[in-house]
C-alpha positions as CSV (number, residue, x, y, z in Angstrom):
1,X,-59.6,-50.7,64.1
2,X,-60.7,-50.3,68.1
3,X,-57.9,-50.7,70.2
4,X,-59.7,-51.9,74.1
5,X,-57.4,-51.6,77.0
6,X,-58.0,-54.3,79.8
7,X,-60.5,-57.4,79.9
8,X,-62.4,-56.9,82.9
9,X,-66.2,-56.6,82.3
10,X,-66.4,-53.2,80.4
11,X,-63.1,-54.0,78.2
12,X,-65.3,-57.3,77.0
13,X,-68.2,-55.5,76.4
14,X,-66.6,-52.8,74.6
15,X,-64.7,-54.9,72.7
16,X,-68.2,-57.2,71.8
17,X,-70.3,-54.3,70.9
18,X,-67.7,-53.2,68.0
19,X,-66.5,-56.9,67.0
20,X,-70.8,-58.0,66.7
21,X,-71.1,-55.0,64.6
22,X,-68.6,-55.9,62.0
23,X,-65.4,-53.7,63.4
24,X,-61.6,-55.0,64.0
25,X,-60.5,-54.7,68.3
26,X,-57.2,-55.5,69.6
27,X,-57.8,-56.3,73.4
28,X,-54.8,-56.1,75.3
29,X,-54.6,-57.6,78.7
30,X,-51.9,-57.4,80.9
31,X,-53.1,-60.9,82.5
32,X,-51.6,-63.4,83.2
33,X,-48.2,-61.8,82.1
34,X,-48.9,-59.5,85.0
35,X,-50.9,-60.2,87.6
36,X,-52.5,-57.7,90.3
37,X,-53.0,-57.9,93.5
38,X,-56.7,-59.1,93.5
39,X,-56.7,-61.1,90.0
40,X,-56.1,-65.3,90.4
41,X,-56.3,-66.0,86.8
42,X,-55.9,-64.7,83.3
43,X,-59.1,-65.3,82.7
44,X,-61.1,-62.1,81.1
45,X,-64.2,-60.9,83.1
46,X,-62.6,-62.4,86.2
47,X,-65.4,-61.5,89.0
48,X,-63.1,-60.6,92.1
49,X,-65.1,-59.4,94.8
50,X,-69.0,-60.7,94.6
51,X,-70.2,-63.1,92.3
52,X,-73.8,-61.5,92.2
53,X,-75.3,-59.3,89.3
54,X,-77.8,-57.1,90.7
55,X,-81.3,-57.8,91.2
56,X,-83.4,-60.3,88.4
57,X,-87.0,-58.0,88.9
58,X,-87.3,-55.7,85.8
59,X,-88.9,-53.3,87.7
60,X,-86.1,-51.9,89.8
61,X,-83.0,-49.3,88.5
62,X,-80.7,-52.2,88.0
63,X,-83.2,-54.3,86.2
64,X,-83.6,-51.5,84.1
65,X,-80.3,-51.1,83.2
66,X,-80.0,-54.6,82.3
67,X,-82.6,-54.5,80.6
68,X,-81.3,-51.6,78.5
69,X,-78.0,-53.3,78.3
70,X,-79.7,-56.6,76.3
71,X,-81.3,-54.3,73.6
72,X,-77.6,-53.1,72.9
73,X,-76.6,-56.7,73.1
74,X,-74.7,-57.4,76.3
75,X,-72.7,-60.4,76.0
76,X,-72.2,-60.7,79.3
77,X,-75.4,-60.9,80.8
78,X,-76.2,-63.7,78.4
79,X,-72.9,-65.2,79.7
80,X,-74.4,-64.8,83.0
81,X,-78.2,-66.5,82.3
82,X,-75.7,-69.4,81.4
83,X,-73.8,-69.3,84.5
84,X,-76.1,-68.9,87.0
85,X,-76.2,-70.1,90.3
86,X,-79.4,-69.5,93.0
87,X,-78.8,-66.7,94.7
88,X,-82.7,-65.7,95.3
89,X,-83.6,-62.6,94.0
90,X,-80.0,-61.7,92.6
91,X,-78.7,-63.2,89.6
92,X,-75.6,-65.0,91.3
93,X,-72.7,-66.6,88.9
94,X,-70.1,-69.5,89.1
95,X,-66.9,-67.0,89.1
96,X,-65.0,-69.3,87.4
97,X,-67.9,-70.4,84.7
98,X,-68.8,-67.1,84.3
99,X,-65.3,-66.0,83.3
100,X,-64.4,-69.0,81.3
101,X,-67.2,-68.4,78.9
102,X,-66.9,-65.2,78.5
103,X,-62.9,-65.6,77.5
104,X,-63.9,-68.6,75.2
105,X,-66.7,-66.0,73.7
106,X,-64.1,-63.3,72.8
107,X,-61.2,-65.8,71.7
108,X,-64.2,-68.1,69.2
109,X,-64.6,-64.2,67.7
110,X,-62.9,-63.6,64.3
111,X,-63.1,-59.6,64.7
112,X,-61.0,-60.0,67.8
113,X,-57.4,-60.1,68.5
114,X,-56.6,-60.9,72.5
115,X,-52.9,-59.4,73.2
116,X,-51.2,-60.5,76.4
117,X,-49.4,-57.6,76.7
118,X,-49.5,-54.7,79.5
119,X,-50.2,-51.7,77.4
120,X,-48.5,-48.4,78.3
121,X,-48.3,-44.7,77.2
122,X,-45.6,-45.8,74.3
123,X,-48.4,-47.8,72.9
124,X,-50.8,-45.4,73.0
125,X,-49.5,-43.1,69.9
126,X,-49.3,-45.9,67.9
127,X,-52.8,-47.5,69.0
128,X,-54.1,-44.1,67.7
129,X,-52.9,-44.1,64.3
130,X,-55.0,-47.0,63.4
131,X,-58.4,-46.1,65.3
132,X,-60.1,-44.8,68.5
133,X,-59.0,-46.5,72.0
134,X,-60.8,-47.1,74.9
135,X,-59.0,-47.7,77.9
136,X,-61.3,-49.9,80.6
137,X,-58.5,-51.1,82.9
138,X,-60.3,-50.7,86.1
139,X,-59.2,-50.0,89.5
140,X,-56.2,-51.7,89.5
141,X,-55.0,-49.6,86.8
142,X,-51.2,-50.6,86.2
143,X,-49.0,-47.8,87.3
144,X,-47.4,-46.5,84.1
145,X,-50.7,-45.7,82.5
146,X,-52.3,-44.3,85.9
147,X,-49.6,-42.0,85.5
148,X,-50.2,-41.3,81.9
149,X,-54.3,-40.5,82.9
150,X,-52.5,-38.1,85.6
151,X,-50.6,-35.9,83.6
152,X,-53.2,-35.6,80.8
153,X,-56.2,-35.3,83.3
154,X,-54.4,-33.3,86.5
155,X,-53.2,-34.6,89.2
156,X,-56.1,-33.9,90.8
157,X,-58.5,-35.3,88.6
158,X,-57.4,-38.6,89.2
159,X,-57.9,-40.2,92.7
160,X,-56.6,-43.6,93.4
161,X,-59.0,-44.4,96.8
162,X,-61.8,-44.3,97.4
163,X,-63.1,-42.5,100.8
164,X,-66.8,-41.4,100.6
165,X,-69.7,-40.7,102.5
166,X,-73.2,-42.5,102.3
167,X,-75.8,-41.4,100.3
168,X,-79.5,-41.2,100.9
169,X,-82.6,-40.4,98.8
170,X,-83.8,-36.9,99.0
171,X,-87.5,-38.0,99.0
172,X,-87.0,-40.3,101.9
173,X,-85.6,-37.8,104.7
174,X,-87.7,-36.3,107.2
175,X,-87.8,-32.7,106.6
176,X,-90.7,-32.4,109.8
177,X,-87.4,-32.8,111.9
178,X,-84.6,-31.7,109.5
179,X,-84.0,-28.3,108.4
180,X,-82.1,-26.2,105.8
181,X,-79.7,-23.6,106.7
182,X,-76.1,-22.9,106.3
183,X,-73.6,-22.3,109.3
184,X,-73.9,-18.5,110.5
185,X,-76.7,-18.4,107.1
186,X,-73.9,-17.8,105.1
187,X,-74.5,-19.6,101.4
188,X,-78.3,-19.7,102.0
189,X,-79.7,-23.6,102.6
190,X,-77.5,-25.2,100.7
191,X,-77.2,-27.3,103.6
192,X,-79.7,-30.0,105.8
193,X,-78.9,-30.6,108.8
194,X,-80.2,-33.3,110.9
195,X,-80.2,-32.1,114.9
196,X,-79.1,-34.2,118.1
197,X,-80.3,-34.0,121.4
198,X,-77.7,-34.8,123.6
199,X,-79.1,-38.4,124.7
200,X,-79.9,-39.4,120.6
201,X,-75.9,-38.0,119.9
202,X,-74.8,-40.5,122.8
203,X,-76.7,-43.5,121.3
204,X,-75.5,-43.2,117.9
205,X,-72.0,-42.6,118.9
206,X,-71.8,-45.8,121.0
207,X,-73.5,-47.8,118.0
208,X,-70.9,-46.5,115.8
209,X,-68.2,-47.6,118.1
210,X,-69.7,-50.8,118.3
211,X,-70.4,-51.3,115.0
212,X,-68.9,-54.5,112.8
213,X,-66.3,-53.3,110.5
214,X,-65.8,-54.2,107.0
215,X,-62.3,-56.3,106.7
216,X,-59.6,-54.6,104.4
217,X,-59.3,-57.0,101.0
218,X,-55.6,-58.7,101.3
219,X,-54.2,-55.9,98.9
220,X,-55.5,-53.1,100.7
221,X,-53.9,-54.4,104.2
222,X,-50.4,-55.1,102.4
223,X,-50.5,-51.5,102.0
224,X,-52.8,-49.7,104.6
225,X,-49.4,-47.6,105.6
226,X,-49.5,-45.9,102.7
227,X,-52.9,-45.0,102.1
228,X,-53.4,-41.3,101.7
229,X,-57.1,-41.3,103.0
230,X,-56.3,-42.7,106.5
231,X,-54.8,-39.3,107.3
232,X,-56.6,-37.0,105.2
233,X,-60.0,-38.6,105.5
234,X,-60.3,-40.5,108.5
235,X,-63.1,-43.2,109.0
236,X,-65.7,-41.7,111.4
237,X,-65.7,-44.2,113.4
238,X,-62.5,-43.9,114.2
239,X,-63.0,-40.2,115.3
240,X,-66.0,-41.4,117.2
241,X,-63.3,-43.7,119.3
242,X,-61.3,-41.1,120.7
243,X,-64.4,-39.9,122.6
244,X,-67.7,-39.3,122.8
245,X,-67.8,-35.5,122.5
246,X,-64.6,-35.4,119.2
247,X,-67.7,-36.1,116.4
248,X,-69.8,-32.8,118.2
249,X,-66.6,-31.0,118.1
250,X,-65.7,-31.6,114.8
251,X,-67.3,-33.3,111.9
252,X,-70.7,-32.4,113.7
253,X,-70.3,-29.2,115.3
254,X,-73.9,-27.3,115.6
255,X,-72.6,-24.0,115.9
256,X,-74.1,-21.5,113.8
257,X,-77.2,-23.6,113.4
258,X,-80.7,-22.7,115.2
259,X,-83.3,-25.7,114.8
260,X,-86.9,-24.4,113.7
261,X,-88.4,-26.6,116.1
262,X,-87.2,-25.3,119.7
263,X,-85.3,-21.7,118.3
264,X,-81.7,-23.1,119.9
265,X,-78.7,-24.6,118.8
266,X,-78.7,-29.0,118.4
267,X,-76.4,-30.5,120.7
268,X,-74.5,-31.5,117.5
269,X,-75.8,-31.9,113.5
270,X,-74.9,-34.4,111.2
271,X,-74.9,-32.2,107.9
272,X,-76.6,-33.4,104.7
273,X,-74.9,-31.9,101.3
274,X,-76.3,-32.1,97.8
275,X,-74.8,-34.7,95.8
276,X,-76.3,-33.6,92.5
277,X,-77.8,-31.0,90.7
278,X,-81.5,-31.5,91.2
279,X,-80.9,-32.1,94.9
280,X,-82.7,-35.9,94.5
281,X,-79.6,-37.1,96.5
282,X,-77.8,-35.9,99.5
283,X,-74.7,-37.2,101.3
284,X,-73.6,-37.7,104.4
285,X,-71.0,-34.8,105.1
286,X,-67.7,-36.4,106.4
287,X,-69.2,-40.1,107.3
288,X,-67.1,-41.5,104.9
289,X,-66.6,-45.0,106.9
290,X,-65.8,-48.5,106.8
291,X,-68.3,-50.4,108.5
292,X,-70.2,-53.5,106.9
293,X,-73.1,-52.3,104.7
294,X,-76.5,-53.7,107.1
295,X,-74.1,-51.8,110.0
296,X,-74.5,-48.6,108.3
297,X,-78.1,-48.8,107.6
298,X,-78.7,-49.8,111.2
299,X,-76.5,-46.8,112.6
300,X,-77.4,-44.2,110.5
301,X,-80.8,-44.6,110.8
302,X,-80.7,-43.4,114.3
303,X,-80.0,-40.0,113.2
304,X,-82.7,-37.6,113.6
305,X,-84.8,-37.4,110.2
306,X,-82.7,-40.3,108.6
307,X,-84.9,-42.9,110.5
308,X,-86.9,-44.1,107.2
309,X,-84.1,-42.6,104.8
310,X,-83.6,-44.9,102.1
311,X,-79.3,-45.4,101.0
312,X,-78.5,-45.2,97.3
313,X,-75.1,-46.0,98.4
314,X,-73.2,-46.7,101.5
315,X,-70.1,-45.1,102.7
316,X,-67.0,-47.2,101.2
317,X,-62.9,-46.5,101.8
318,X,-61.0,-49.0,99.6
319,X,-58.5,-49.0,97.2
320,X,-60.1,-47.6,93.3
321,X,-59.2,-45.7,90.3
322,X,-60.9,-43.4,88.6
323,X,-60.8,-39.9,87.4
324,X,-63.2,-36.4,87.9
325,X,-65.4,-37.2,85.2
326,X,-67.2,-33.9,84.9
327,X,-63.8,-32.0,84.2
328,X,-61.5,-34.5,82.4
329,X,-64.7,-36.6,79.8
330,X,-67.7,-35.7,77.3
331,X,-69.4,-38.5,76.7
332,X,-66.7,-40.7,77.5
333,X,-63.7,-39.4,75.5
334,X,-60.9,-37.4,77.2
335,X,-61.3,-33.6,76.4
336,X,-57.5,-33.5,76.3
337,X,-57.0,-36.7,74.1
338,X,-59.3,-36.6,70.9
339,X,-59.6,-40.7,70.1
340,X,-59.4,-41.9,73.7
341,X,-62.2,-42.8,75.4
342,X,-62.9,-44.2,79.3
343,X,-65.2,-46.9,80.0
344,X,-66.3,-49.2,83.0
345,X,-65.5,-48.3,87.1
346,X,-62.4,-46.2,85.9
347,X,-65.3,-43.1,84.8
348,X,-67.2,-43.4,87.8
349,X,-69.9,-45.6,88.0
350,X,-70.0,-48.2,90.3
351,X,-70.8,-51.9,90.2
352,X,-70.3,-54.2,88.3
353,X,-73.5,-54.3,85.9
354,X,-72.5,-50.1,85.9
355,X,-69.1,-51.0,84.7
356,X,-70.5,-53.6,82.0
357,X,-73.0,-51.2,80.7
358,X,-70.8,-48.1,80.2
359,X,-68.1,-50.6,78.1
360,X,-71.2,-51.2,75.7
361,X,-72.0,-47.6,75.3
362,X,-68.1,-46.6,75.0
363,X,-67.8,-49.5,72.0
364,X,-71.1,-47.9,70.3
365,X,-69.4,-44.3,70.4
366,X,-65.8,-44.8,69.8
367,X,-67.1,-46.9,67.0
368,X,-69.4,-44.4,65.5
369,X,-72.3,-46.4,65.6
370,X,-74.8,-44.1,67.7
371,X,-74.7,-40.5,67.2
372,X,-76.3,-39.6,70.4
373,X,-76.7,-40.9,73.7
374,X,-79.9,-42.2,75.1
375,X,-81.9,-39.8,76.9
376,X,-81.7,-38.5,80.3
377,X,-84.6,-40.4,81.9
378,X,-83.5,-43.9,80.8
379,X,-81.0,-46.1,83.1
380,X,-78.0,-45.2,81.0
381,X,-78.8,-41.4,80.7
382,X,-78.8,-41.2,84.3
383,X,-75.4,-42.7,84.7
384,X,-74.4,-40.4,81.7
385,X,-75.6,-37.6,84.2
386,X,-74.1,-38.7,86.9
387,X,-70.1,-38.6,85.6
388,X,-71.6,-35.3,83.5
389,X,-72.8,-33.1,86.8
390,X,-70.3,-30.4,88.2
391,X,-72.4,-30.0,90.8
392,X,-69.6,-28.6,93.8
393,X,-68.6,-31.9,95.5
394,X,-66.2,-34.3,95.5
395,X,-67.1,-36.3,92.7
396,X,-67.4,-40.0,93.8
397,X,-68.8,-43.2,91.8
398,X,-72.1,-44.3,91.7
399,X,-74.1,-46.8,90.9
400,X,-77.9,-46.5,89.4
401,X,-80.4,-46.2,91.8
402,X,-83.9,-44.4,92.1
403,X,-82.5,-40.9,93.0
404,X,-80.1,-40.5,90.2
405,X,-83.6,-41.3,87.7
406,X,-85.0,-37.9,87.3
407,X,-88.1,-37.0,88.9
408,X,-91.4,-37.1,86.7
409,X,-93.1,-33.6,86.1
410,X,-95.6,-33.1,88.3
411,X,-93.9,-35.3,91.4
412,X,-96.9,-37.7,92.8
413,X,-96.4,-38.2,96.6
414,X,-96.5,-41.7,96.6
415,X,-93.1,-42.9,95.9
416,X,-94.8,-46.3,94.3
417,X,-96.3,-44.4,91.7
418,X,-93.3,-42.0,91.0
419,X,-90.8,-45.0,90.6
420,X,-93.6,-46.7,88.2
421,X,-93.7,-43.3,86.2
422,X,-90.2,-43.3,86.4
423,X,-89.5,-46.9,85.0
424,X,-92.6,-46.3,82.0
425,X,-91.0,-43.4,81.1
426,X,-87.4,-44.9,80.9
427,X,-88.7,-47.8,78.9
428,X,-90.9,-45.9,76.4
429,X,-87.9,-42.9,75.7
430,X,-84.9,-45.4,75.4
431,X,-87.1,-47.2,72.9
432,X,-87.6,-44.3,71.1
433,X,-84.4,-43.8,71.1
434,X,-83.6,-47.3,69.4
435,X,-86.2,-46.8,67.2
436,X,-85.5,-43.4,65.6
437,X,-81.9,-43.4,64.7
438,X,-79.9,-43.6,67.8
């Protein structure tokens, strides 16, 4: 017996990929018992924010994921070929067709018990005496069992918002105008930093004043006064407001820089920090914002050696869950909890085709049906990677993307052919990996 915690997309999928494979689940969801503040319905697999599910081409990260995700037999992107809507290149649902098949899918199941019922940390111990659990419950994780993943995790190993910088891939900055070098040289290059001139510093902080802002969901504003981040991590945007010279004072202060190119300190330098270990990604150090996605782009893109730089992510504060992965899981089960396992946004992926994908793969382990992950260089080994890399930063989700793929060995210079090797390797290895044993 699988016990699944929550029926958003990765408690379905995890609770599919054991049922389809001849395994008892009890999925408990709270809904509509107990609503939160972003659910409408009891439905299972309710789509709350977009109703899109990443790109339809095959031959981009998220195609590949998907396409990874059929050969373990996704229910939901089936449920979603059914559903679909136009949406051009993205495979766009009907929200509500989409979620009523998908709870009609698990409740016409006969290896599947659905229990209304918000499961807590007095459950738990019993849950465990008949099987594995694997608790998928999301961002909105109810407050008793946040609590629960706090004390068995750390307190700070679990963060409950969300207030990150943007991302960009390593390959795409300009390193003729950016240069490596920590403050005073102390801790070597660690560091890129990408120099103002006082007139380019000027531009981009009036764009970033000006800039559209993304609106708080409804839950979010109900409770702005309370969130941590707005003190402790301040949008930079809203530093940039209280004049133009706070963000060369602060977040980008040049001092103990010298730029290569004219032997004097910048006017001011937006710093660029690895964001994993093989330095294919850097972020944006302290531009954790909340402007709308295209805004970012535009903005950023004004800063010296980020004109062409291409954003794996973009810099998000909003409510989330989700714990420190590389301390507190190995390969999805809790260090500290033998039996319990993590699955969907609540690990550290983000998206929701990423939160899909990782309920699969936490169904195929806690139910002992693979006895090894797929490789590094496929779609899933990245992510795997991802919530596996103590690289020293504040760990923050992701979704897949080019940069998080590993680099093939020699790296050709042009980036169509790398991302083709990349893909034709991905393919071949995870089908290896399906063919020989798993």
């Amino acid at each position: 017996m699988i016990t699944v915690v929550g029926g958003g997309l990765a408690g379905v999928e995890a609770a599919w990929s054991v049922a389809r494979r001849g395994k008892q689940v009890r999925l408990y969801e709270m809904r509509p018992a107990t609503m939160t503040p972003a659910h409408k319905t009891g439905l299972l697999a309710e789509l709350v924010c977009s109703n899109s599910l990443k790109t339809k081409s095959p031959d981009t990260p998220g195609g590949l994921l998907k396409a990874e995700m059929a050969s373990l037999g996704s229910m939901l992107l089936q449920v979603a070929e059914e559903c679909a809507v136009p949406g051009g290149e993205a495979l766009a649902v009907d929200r509500t067709l989409f979620a009523e098949a998908a709870t009609k899918q698990i409740a016409s199941c006969p290896n599947i018990e659905r229990i209304d019922k918000e499961f807590g940390p007095g459950d738990l111990e019993l849950a465990l005496k008949d099987g594995p659990v694997i608790i998928a419950t999301g961002p909105l994780t109810s407050k008793n069992l946040a609590q629960w993943l706090m004390q068995v995790s750390g307190q700070e190993n679990l963060r409950f918002y969300d207030a990150v910088s943007p991302v960009v891939d390593a390959s795409t900055v300009d390193r003729a105008i950016v240069f490596g070098q920590s403050r005073y040289d102390k801790g070597g290059d660690d560091y890129l930093n990408c120099p103002f001139e006082k007139d380019s510093y000027l531009a981009f902080v009036k764009a970033l004043v000006e800039a559209e802002r993304a609106p708080l969901h409804d839950f979010e504003e109900e409770q702005r006064s309370k969130i941590p981040y707005f003190a402790g991590c301040m949008p930079i945007e809203a530093i940039a407001e209280k004049g133009e010279r706070s963000l060369a004072f602060g977040n980008f202060k040049p001092v103990g820089l010298t730029d290569p190119r004219t032997g004097r300190r910048p006017y001011a330098a937006l710093q660029l920090r690895p964001e994993n270990k093989e330095r294919t990604l850097y972020s944006l150090v302290a531009c954790q914002n909340r402007l709308k996605w295209g805004e970012q782009k535009r903005v950023f893109q004004m800063v010296p050696g980020l004109e062409n730089a291409e954003f794996v992510r973009f810099g998000v504060i909003h409510r989330n869950t989700y714990v420190d992965s590389p301390k507190v899981l190995r390969d999805l089960q809790l260090q500290n909890v033998p039996g319990v396992y993590l699955a969907g946004q609540i690990t550290g992926v983000e998206g929701y085709v990423e939160s899909a994908a990782i309920g699969i793969l936490a169904g195929l382990l806690a139910g002992g049906f693979i006895q090894s992950t797929p490789p590094r260089t496929t779609a899933y080994g990245s992510l795997l990677a991802h919530l596996a890399d103590d690289t020293d930063r504040q760990f923050a989700p992701m979704n897949i993307n080019w940069g998080i793929l590993p680099d093939p060995d020699p790296v050709p210079r042009d980036k169509g052919v790398k991302r083709q090797m990349k893909l034709d390797r991905a393919r071949q290895d995870f089908q290896s990996w399906l063919t020989n044993g798993q």
